[in-house]
Each structure stands twice: as C-alpha cells, then as structure tokens.
C-alpha positions in Angstrom: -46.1 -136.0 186.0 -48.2 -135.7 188.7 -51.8 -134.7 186.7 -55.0 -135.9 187.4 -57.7 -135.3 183.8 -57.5 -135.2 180.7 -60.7 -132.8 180.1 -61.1 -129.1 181.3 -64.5 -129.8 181.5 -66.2 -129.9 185.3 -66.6 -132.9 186.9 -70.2 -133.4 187.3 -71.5 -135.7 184.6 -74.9 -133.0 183.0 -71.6 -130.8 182.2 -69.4 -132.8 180.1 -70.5 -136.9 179.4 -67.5 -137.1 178.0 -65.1 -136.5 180.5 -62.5 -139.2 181.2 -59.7 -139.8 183.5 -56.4 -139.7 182.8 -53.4 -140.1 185.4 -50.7 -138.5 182.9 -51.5 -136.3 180.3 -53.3 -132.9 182.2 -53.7 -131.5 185.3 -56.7 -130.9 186.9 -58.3 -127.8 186.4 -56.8 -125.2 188.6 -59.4 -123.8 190.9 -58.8 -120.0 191.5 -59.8 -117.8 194.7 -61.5 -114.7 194.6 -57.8 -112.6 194.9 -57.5 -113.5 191.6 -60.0 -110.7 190.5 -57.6 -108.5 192.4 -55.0 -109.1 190.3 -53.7 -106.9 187.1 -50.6 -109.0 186.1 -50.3 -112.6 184.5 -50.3 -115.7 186.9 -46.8 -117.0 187.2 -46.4 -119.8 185.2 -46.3 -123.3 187.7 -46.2 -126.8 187.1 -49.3 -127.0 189.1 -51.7 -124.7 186.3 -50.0 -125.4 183.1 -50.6 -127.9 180.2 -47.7 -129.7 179.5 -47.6 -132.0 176.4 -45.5 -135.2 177.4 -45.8 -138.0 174.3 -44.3 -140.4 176.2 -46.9 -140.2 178.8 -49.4 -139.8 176.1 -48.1 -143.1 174.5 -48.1 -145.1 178.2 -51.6 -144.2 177.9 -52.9 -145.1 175.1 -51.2 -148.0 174.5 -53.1 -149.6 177.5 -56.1 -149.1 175.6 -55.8 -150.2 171.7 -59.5 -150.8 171.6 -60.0 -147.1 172.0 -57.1 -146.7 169.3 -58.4 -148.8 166.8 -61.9 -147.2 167.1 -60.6 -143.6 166.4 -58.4 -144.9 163.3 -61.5 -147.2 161.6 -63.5 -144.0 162.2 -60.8 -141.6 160.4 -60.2 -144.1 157.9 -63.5 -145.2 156.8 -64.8 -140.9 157.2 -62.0 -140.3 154.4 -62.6 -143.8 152.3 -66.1 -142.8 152.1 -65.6 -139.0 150.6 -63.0 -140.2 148.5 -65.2 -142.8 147.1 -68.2 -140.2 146.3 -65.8 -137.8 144.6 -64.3 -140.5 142.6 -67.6 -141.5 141.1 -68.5 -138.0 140.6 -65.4 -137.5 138.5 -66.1 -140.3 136.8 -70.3 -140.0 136.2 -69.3 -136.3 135.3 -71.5 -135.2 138.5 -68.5 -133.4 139.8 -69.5 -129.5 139.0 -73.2 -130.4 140.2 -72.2 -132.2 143.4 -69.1 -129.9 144.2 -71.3 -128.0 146.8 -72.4 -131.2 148.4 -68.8 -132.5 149.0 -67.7 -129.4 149.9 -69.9 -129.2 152.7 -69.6 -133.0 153.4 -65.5 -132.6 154.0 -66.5 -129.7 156.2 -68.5 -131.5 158.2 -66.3 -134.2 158.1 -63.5 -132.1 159.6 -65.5 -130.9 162.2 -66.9 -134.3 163.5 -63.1 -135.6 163.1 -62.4 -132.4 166.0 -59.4 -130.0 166.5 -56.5 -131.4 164.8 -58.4 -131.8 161.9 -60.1 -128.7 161.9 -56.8 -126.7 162.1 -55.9 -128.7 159.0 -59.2 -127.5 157.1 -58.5 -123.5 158.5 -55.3 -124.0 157.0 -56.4 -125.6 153.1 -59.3 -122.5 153.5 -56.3 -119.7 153.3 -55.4 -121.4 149.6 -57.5 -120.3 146.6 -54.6 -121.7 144.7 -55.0 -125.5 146.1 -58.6 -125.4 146.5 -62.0 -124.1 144.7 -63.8 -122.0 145.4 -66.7 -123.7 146.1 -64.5 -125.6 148.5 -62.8 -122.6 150.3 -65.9 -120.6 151.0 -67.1 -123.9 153.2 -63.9 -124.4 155.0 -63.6 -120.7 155.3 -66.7 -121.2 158.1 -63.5 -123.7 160.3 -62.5 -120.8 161.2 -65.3 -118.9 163.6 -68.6 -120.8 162.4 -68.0 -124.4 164.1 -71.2 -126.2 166.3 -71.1 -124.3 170.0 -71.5 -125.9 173.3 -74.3 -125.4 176.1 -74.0 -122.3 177.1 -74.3 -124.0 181.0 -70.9 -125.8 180.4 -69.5 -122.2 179.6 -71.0 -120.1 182.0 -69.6 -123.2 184.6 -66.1 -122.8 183.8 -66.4 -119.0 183.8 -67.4 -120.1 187.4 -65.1 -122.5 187.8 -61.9 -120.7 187.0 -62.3 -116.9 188.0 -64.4 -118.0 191.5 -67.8 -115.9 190.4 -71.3 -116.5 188.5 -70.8 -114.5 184.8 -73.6 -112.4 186.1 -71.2 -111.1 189.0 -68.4 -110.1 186.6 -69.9 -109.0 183.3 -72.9 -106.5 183.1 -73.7 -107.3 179.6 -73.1 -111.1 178.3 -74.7 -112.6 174.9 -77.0 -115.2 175.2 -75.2 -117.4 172.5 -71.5 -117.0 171.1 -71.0 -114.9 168.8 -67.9 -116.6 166.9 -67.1 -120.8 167.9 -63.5 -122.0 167.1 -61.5 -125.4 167.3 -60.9 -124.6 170.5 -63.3 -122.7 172.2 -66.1 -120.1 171.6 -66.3 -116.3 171.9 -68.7 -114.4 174.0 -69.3 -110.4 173.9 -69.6 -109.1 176.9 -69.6 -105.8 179.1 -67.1 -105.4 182.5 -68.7 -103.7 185.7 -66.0 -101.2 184.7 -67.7 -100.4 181.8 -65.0 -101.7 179.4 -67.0 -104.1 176.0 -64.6 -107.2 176.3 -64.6 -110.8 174.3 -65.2 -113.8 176.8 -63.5 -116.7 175.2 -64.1 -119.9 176.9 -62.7 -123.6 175.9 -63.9 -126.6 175.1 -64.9 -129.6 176.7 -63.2 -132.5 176.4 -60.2 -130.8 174.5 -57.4 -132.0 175.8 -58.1 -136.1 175.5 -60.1 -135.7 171.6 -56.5 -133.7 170.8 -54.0 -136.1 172.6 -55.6 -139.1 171.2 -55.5 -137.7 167.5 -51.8 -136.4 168.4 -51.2 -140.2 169.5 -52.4 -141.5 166.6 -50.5 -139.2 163.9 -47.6 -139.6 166.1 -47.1 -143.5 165.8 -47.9 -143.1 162.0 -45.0 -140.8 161.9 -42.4 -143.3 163.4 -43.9 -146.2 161.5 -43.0 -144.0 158.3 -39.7 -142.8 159.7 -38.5 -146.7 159.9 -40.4 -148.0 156.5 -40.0 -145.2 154.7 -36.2 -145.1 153.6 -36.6 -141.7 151.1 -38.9 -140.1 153.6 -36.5 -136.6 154.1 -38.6 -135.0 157.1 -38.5 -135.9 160.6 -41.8 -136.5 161.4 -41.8 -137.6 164.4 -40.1 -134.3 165.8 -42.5 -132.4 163.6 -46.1 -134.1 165.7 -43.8 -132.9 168.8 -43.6 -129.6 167.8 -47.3 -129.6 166.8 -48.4 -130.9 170.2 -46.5 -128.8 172.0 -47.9 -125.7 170.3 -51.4 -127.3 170.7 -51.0 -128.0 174.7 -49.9 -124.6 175.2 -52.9 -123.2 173.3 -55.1 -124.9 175.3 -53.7 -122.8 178.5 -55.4 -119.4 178.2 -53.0 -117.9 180.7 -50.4 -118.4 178.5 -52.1 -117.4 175.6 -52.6 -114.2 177.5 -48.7 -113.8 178.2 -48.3 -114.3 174.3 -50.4 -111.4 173.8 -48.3 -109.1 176.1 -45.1 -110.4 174.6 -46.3 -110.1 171.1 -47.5 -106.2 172.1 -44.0 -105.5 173.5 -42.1 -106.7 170.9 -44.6 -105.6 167.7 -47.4 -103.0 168.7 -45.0 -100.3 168.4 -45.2 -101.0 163.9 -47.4 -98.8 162.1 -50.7 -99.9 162.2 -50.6 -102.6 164.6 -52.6 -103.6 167.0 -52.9 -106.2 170.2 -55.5 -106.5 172.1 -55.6 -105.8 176.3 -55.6 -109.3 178.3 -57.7 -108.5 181.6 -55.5 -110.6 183.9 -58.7 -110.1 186.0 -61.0 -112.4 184.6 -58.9 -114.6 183.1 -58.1 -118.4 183.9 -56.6 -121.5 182.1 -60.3 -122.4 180.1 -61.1 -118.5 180.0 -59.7 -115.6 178.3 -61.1 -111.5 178.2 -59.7 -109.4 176.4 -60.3 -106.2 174.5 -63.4 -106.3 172.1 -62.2 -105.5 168.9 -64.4 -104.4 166.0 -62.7 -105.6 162.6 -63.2 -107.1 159.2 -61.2 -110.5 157.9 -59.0 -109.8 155.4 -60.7 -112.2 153.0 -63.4 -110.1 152.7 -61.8 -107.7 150.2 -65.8 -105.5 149.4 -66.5 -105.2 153.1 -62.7 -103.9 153.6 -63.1 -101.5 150.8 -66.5 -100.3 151.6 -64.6 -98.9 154.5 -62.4 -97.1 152.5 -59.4 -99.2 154.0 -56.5 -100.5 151.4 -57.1 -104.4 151.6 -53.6 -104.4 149.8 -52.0 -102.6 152.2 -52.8 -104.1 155.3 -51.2 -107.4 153.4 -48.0 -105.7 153.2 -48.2 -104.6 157.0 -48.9 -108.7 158.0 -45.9 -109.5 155.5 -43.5 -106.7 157.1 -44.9 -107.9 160.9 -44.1 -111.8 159.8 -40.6 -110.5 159.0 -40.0 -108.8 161.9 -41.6 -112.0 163.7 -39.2 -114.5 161.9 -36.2 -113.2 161.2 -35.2 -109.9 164.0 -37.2 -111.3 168.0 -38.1 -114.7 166.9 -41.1 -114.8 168.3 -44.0 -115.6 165.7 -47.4 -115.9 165.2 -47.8 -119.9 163.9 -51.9 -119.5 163.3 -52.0 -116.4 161.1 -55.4 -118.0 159.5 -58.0 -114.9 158.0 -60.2 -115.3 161.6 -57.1 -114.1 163.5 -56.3 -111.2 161.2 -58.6 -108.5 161.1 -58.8 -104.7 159.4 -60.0 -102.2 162.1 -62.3 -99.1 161.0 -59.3 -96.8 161.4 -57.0 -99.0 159.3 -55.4 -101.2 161.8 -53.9 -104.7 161.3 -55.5 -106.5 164.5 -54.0 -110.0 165.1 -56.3 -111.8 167.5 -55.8 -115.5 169.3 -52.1 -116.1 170.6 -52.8 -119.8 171.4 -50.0 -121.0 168.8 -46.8 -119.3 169.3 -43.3 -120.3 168.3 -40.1 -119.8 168.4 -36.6 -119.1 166.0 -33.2 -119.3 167.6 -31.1 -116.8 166.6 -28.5 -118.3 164.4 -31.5 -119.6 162.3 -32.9 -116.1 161.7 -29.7 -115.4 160.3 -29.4 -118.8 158.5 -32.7 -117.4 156.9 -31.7 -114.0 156.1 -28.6 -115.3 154.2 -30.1 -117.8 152.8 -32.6 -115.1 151.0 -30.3 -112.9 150.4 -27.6 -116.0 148.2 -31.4 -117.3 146.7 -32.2 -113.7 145.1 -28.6 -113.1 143.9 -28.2 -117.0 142.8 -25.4 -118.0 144.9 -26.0 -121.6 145.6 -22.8 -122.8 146.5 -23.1 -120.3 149.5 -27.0 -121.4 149.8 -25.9 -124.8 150.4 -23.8 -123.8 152.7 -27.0 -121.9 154.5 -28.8 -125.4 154.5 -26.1 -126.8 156.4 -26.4 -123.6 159.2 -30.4 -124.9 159.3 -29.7 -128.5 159.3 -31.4 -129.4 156.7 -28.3 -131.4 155.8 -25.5 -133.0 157.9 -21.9 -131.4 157.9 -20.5 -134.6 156.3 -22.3 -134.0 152.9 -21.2 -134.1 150.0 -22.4 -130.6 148.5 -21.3 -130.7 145.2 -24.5 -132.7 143.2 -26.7 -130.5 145.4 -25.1 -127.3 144.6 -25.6 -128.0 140.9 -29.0 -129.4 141.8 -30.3 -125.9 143.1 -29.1 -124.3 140.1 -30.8 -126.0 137.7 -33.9 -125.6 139.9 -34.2 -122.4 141.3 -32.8 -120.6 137.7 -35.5 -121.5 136.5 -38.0 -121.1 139.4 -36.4 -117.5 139.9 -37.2 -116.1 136.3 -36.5 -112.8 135.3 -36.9 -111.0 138.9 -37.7 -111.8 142.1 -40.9 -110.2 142.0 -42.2 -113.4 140.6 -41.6 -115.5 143.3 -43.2 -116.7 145.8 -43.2 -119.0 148.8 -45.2 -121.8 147.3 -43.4 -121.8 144.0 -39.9 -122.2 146.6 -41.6 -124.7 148.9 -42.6 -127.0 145.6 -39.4 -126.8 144.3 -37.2 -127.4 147.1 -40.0 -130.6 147.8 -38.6 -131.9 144.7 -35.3 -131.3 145.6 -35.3 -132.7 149.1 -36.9 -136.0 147.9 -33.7 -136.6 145.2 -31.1 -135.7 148.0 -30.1 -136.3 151.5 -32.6 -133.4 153.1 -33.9 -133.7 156.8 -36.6 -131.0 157.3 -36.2 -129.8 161.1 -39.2 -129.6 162.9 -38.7 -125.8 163.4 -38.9 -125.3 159.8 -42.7 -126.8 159.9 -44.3 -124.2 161.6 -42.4 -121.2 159.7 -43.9 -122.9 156.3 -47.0 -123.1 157.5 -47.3 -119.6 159.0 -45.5 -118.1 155.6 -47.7 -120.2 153.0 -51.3 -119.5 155.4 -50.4 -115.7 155.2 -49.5 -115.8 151.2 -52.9 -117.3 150.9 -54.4 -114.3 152.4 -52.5 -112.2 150.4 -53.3 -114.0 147.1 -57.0 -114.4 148.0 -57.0 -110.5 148.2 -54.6 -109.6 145.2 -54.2 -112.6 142.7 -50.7 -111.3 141.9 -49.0 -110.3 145.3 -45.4 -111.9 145.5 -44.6 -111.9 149.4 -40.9 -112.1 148.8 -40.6 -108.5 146.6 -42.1 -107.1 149.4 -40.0 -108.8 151.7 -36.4 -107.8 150.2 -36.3 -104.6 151.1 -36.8 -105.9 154.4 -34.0 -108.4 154.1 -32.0 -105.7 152.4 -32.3 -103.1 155.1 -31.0 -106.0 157.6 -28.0 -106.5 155.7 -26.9 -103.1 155.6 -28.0 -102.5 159.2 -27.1 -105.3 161.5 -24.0 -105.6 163.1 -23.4 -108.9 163.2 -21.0 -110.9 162.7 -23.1 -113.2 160.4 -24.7 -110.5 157.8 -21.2 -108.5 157.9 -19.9 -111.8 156.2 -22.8 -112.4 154.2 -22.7 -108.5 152.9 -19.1 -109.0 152.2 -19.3 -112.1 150.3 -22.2 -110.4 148.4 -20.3 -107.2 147.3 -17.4 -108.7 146.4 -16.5 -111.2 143.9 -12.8 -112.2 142.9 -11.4 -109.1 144.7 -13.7 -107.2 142.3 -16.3 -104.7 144.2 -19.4 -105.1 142.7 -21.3 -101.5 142.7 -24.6 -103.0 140.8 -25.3 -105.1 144.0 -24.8 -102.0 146.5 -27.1 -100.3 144.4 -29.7 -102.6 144.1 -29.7 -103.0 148.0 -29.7 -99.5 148.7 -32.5 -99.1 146.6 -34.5 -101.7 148.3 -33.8 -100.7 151.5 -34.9 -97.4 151.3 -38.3 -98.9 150.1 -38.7 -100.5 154.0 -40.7 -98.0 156.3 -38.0 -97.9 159.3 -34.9 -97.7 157.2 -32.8 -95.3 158.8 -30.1 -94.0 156.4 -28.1 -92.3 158.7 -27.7 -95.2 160.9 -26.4 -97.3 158.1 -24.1 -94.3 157.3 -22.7 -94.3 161.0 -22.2 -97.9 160.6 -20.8 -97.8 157.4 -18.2 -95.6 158.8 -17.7 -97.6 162.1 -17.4 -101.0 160.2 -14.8 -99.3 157.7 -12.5 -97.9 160.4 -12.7 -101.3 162.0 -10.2 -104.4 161.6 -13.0 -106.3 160.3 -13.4 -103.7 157.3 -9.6 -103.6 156.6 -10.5 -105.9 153.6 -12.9 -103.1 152.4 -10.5 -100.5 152.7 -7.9 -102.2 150.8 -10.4 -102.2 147.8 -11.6 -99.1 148.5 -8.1 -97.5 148.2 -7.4 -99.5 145.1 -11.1 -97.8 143.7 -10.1 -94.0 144.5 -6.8 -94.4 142.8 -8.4 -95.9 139.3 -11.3 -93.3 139.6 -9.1 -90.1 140.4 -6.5 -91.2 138.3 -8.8 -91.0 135.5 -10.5 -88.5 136.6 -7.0 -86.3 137.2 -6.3 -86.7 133.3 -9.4 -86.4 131.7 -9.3 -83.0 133.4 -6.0 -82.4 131.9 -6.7 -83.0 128.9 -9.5 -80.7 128.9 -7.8 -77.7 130.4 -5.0 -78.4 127.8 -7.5 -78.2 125.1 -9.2 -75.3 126.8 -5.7 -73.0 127.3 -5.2 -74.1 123.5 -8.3 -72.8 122.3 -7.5 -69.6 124.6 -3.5 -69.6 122.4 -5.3 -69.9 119.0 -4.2 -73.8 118.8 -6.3 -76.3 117.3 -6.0 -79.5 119.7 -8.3 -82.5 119.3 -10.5 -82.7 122.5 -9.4 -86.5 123.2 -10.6 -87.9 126.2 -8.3 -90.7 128.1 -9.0 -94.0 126.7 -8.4 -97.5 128.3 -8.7 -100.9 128.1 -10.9 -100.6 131.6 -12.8 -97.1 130.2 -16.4 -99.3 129.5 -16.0 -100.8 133.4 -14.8 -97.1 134.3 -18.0 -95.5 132.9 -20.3 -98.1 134.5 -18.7 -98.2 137.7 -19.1 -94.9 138.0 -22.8 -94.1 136.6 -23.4 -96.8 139.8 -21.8 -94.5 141.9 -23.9 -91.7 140.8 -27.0 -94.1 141.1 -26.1 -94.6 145.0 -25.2 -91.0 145.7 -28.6 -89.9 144.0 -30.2 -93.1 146.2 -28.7 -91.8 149.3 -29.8 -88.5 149.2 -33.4 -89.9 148.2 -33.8 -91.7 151.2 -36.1 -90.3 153.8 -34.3 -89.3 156.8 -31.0 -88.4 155.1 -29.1 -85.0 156.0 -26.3 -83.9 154.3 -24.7 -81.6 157.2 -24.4 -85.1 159.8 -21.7 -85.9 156.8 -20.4 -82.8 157.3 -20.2 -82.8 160.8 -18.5 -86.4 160.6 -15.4 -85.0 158.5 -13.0 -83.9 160.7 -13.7 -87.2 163.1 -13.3 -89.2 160.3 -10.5 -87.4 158.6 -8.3 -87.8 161.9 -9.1 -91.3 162.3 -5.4 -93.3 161.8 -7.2 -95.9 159.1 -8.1 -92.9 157.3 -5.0 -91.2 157.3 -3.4 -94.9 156.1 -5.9 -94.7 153.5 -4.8 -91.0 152.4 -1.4 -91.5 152.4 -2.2 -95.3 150.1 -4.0 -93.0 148.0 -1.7 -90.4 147.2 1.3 -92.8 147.1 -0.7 -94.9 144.6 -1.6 -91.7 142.2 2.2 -90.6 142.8 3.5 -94.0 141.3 1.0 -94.0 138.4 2.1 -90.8 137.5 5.6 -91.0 137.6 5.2 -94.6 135.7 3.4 -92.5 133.3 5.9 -89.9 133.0 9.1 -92.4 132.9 7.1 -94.2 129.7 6.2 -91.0 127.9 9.4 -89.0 127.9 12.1 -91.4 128.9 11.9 -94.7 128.0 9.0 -94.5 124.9 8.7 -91.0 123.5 8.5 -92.5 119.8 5.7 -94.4 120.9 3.3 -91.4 122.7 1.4 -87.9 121.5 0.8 -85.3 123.4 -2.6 -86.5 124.8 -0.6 -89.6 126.7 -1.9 -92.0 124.0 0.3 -94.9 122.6 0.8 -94.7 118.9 2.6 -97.9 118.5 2.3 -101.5 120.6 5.0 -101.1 123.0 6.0 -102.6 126.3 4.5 -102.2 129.5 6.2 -101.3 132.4 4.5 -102.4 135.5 4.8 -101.3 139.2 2.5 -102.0 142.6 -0.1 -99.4 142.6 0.5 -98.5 146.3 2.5 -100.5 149.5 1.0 -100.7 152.4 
C-alpha cells in the first residue's frame, strides 16, 4: 500500500500532538481544490482517498513496536482489573446499590478513555435494559452523542483542509461548540450560503492509529484463542476482519455519504422513512454535511409521546426496514444504536450516520428466510439443513445428534406461539447449542446479530413486551408466497406439503400473516399462484390438487343427492331419513374444507383484492393445456368413483347397501386408481 499517516489530523503539531507516522495503514489526507465545491455528485471512489483496512499491514506494524503493544494491553488490562475489583468489594460489603451510580459512571468513563472500539462496545450494552440496569444504561446511553469534544481549531482546520475554504466562507451560520460528539467525530449545526440548516460532522483526530492499534490487539487475541481454544465454535479471527473493515470504511465520510444515497435508493421509498441529503459540496473524507434533521431518539418514549407520535409504531417501521435491509437488497444498517434512529415531528423514522454498512449475499438471505420460516413451523431436520446453506456447519456433518439437538431446544424455547420469541431468547439458545456441537459462526453472521439484538433493545426499552419476530413473520410470510425463486418455491413446497398430504392449516396461517405486512399485494400472489401452477415446476401441485377436487366434489356431488332425494321425497309424501354421506375421511373432509373457507374469506379480506381480475383470468386460464389436463383428470377421476360406486351397490353388493349408498354389512372393497394421467 502506498499510504503515508495513520491520523487524519493536520500535520502541524498545535493541531493534533498525537499524530504519528505510519508507512502502511492510511493514506494521507486527500487535499481537495476549490472544484470540489462545484460538484453535486459523490467523488469516485480511488485508491488514492479511501481508507483501506489491511491487517497484515497493520500487524507488520505493530509488531515492530511491542513496547507500544504492551503499554496499550497493561493499560486495558489493569482499567478493567481495577473496576472489577471495586464492584467485587461492593458486592461483597453490600455497597453495591449505594455505589451503582459511581461505577456506572466510572465504566463510562472508562470506555471513553479506552477510545472508539471500546465505546462502540458501551453504545451497544446501552441499547439492553435486559443485560444492564438502569442505573447503568442511562450512563452509557450518553456513548452515544455526549462523549469529550475536541478544539474547535482542529475542526474548523480540517473543514479547511478537506473542502479548500475557511468555515466562515461556506457556512453563514456555524455553532460555536458541537452540538452532539460521537466515537468518531462530532456534529456541528450550521447554515449554507444557500440558505439550507445543515449538520457539519467532522472526525476525529488521531482516529485511525487509537482504532488500528486496539483492532491489532483484539485481533492477535483472537488467533491465540483460535489455536488454544479447541471448543471455541466462532471464527474470530474473520469476525475482527469484518469489524475493521466496517470501522475503516466509517472513518471515510465520502463513503459514508454514498451509503446514504444507496440506503435512500433502495429504502426511502417505505412509509415513513426518511434519509437525509449528503451535500456532495462540502463534503470530504474527515467532513460530512448533510440535511439537519430535527428528531427525538426512540429511547425517549415521554418526549416521543408528548408529540403525539406512536413510539410503538415507529419500532415496527425499524423492524419492517431491518427486514427489507437483511433479507430482500442486502444492504443493512450494522450501527442501528438509539443516537442513529430518530422520530421526526411528522412521524418519520429518520436513520442518521451510514459509517457502518454491511452486506448479505444473496443465497444467505434466503438461507435466512428458510431458516425462519422451518424454526416457526419446527422443522429441524430441514433447519439443519439451512445451517449448512449458512456455513455454520461443514457438508461432511453428521446431522443426525444436532437435528435432535435443536428439537429439544428450540420446543421448548418456541412455547406456545411465536409471538413469544425473540432474538435474544434464539441467540442464547443456539450459544448453548453451538458450544456442544461442531458450529463455526461466519463472520457475516456477527454483524446481523448485532444489528438485530441493538434494534430489539430499542424496541424493548420502549415496549417491555415487543417480540421482533411476530412482527417479522408476516414479512417472511409475504416472501414466501411472493418470490419467485427457485429457493422459497422449494421451501413453500416442502412447507405445504407433508407425506403427499396438502396441508391447508399452513396456507392459511401464511395467508393470514401476509396480509398483515403493509405492501402485500394479493393480486400479485394470485398471478403468481397461477403462473407457478401452470408451470412444470408446479406439476407436483397440480397432481394434488386434482386428487383434492375429486375427494371435495365427490362428496360434495352426493351429499347434494342425498338432499334433493330427501327433498323430491318430502315433495311425494315419503318419509326418508335426511342422511348425510358418511366416511372414514368425513372429520379430515369437514376440516379441510372449513380451511378452505378460512382462505377464501382471507383472500377477499386482503386489501387490494378484486374479485373481477379473477374473473377476467377465466377464460386465459381455462384454455391453458395444464388446465384442460387437470379438467379432463378431474372428471375421469369423479367418472371412476362413480361407476365403482355404482358396480358395488347394484351389482356386485346389493345385500350389503340402502338406498342412501351406505354399507349395512362389512363387505369387500373394490379398489380402482382414482384418475390416470
């Protein structure tokens, strides 16, 4: 790498003492003309004005220079000996209530003395009222936008510095001290000369080297434990990767700005979403404007509702976003911590700071979706299976111990209903479960957790009883019935049927689901229903289908008999018993088909249904040659039954039947196929 400093700070020594050189981790900070201000679109991203995090370049470094090493790891050490020590003895003298203030400030401090990586640590332990007090969380709440600032001079040089002008020559209007300060920089308000109020957010000195050292330092912990501890089941090692990555490319504001503009394109068009405008402008690597947003964290439940805004509902809007994020583009949010979520006075979501971005492949979105979808309907065997799509375990494992092992704990973990369950009840469980068997957590899988449990933490801190994953089925149900891939076809399949049996309870339960989710489109699934049925891929579904109609109207065809038989008797004079048909499958009849009343009632329910585009589909359909196949199967099935029927009741067995068609006496059964095809 050809990179010159480790610090974004300028070089002169009143701006930044603690500046250092550093051949191979950063590159220097990119000096930008005056065209800059020109320009309305995103710099293209170069090797020569991007952060690139390189470990082994990291590692070359530091490893010259174990002194430095060794002084950072006493330091962490002996910080965390020290508060671990006080709160022992407060346990212990039965100080711990009096002093819980005092420590909770003191770990606070600690975290922020101990810089960024620790601090994102502490933002993300603030977003759990279930893992800390409260006491605790309302001091590591202030991580998030209440951390020491830095001269004002060193900001107002790299506004300099990076956009080519004085502050005074771009903003009008410019605070005299930040009004928010983060891990990684701090926030001015500001005014453009175009009149536009903006946020000026400018980074820290000395970032990059306190970050890549504490990055080092994790990072060679994590291979120590990867060779000396045999049942360690995660890959650290790729897991600090992943984490410095993130953190390099968060210390680039231009790319935080292009996150911004792809998380618009791909989200802003959801209900009550909102991004922020990046002015390309007056933006560089160490400083980000953007649009000044007037909001209120989602933690702070009296301030939201003194605004008359549903505190509730804007968690369900961040769970339905986080879905979309994870499991349809990919593309997700990895720092969802309450300072980066806020409710707008019109009743907006706003998600704020890009920095931390990541990324899910595609066939792990689906490996996610199924593995949901076989976790709420307890099909583990298949769930297993869904482990092996995420590599969590290798394609040579034996899966038999661990299928039985995920029974035993998610029956219980599941309960009654999936509306009591959440993501840290899954998470502890499946902790359990990976340290007994041969689990490798990916390093993908890290980030996901992280962004899933920070966001539940939210949602508990503002409802104590909000389950993330009840609101997320629908989601995962509309999916199912929607996408066209390959994948969920096989997973929807496998889920409706079982042992060549169709199972109508499931169907209903998804359709029900799905029309809970705001952009379920019932007529879409309808038109694919159709196109998926008529295709080879849905021949399996036709051959039940066929087998369905025959059972149903042959049932239905003598039931009616019956009745018009006891009707024309009553007409004669006769006295007939009103006997309706009776059969060994009657119970399975009368439930399959109160199911099918459930869906049809479902279906015409949903928003956005309208019965005349079935209309209009009919004759299409009904000359379609699978559909004609299907008629003819049909017919030729009700033919055979009836003439089967016939042969036992008047030729073969008349001592043995009444007039209703009911058996008297045990006799044999003659059997033939229901239909050929």
């Amino acid at each position: 790498m050809n990179v010159e400093t480790i610090s974004s700070a300028p070089r002169q020594k009143d701006f930044n003492s603690n500046s250092k050189k550093l051949d191979t981790v950063e590159v220097e900070a990119m000096h930008m003309d005056t065209d800059t201000l020109k320009s309305q679109n995103p710099p293209e991203t170069t090797d020569n004005n991007t952060l690139h995090y390189d470990p082994d370049a990291i590692t070359a470094f530091y490893n010259k220079r174990p002194l430095k090493v060794w002084k950072r790891q006493i330091g962490i050490l002996w910080t965390f000996v020290l508060f671990a020590f006080s709160w022992w003895l407060d346990k212990v003298t039965g100080n711990a209530t009096k002093n819980e203030r005092k420590r909770a400030i003191w770990l606070r401090e600690i975290l922020t003395n101990l810089g960024p990586a620790f601090i994102k640590v502490g933002q993300a332990l603030s977003t759990r009222p279930d893992l800390a007090s409260p006491i605790y969380l309302d001091e590591l709440t202030k991580l998030q936008d209440q951390l020491p600032a830095f001269p004002n001079e060193v900001a107002y040089h790299f506004i300099e510095e990076e956009l080519g002008f004085t502050p005074a020559e771009i903003y009008t209007e410019l605070t005299s001290n930040p009004i928010a300060a983060a891990s990684l920089g701090q926030v001015y308000k500001g005014k453009l000369k175009t009149g536009e109020t903006v946020a000026v957010k400018v980074q820290r000195p000395g970032l990059a080297e306190s970050i890549a050292l504490d990055i080092y330092i994790l990072r060679e912990l994590a291979i120590w434990a990867d060779k000396h501890v045999q049942r360690l089941r995660s890959d650290l090692v790729a897991i600090m990767d992943e984490f410095g990555t993130r953190v390099f490319e968060e210390m680039d504001y231009n790319q935080e700005g292009r996150n911004a503009e792809r998380f618009q394109q791909l989200y802003g068009h959801m209900k009550d979403i909102y991004v922020p405008k990046i002015y390309w402008q007056y933006t560089g690597r160490r400083v980000l404007t953007m649009e000044w947003i007037t909001g209120t964290k989602l933690t702070n439940v009296e301030a939201i509702k003194a605004k008359n805004i549903d505190a509730k509902y804007m968690i369900e809007i961040g769970v339905q976003c986080s879905l979309r994020q994870l499991l349809e583009h990919g593309f997700f949010h990895a720092d969802p911590h309450p300072g980066n979520l806020l409710a707008s006075p019109d009743g907006k979501l706003v998600y704020l700071d890009f920095g931390m971005m990541s990324e899910v492949k595609p066939y792990q979105r689906y490996g996610l979706l199924e593995a949901v979808v076989h976790l709420v309907n307890r099909d583990f065997e298949a769930l297993a299976q869904d482990y092996v799509k995420l590599e969590f375990l290798s394609p040579e494992t034996n899966l038999t111990p661990i299928i039985s092992a995920l029974a035993g704990v998610f029956n219980d973990a599941l309960g009654a209903s999936v509306a009591e369950l959440n993501f840290k009840s899954i998470t502890d469980q499946l902790s359990a479960l990976m340290y007994e068997y041969p689990f490798r957590v990916p390093a993908y899988y890290a980030l996901i957790i992280r962004s899933l449990v920070t966001l539940e933490g939210i949602a508990i801190n503002v409802e104590p009883n909000f389950k993330v994953l009840s609101k997320a089925y629908p989601y995962v149900a509309k999916r199912l019935l929607t996408d066209p891939s390959p994948e969920l076809r096989t997973s929807l399949r496998d889920l409706l049927f079982k042992d060549g049996d169709f199972r109508w309870n499931r169907l209903e339960n998804l359709l029900r689901n799905a029309s809970n989710s705001d952009d379920y489109n019932i007529s879409k699934v309808l038109d694919q229903a159709l196109i998926f049925l008529l295709s080879e891929r849905g021949d399996f579904i036709r051959v039940h289908l066929v087998e369905e109609l025959i059972n149903n109207l042959d049932l239905a065809s003598r039931n009616t008999f019956i009745n018009v038989r006891t009707k024309v008797g009553e007409w004669l004079g006769m006295k007939l018993e009103k006997t309706a048909v009776t059969t060994s499958r009657n119970t399975v009849e009368e439930k399959r088909v109160e199911h099918i009343k459930n869906i049809w009632q479902i279906i015409q329910n949903t928003p956005g249904f309208d019965p005349m585009q079935l209309v209009q589909l009919v004759p299409n359909i009904l000359g379609k040659p699978e559909m004609q196949k299907m008629g003819q199967q049909v017919a030729g099935g009700l033919t055979q039954r009836m003439i089967a029927r016939l042969i036992r009741q008047l030729l073969l067995y008349p001592e043995y039947s009444n007039i209703n068609g009911q058996k008297s006496k045990t006799q044999p059964q003659l059997s033939l196929p229901i239909y050929s095809r």
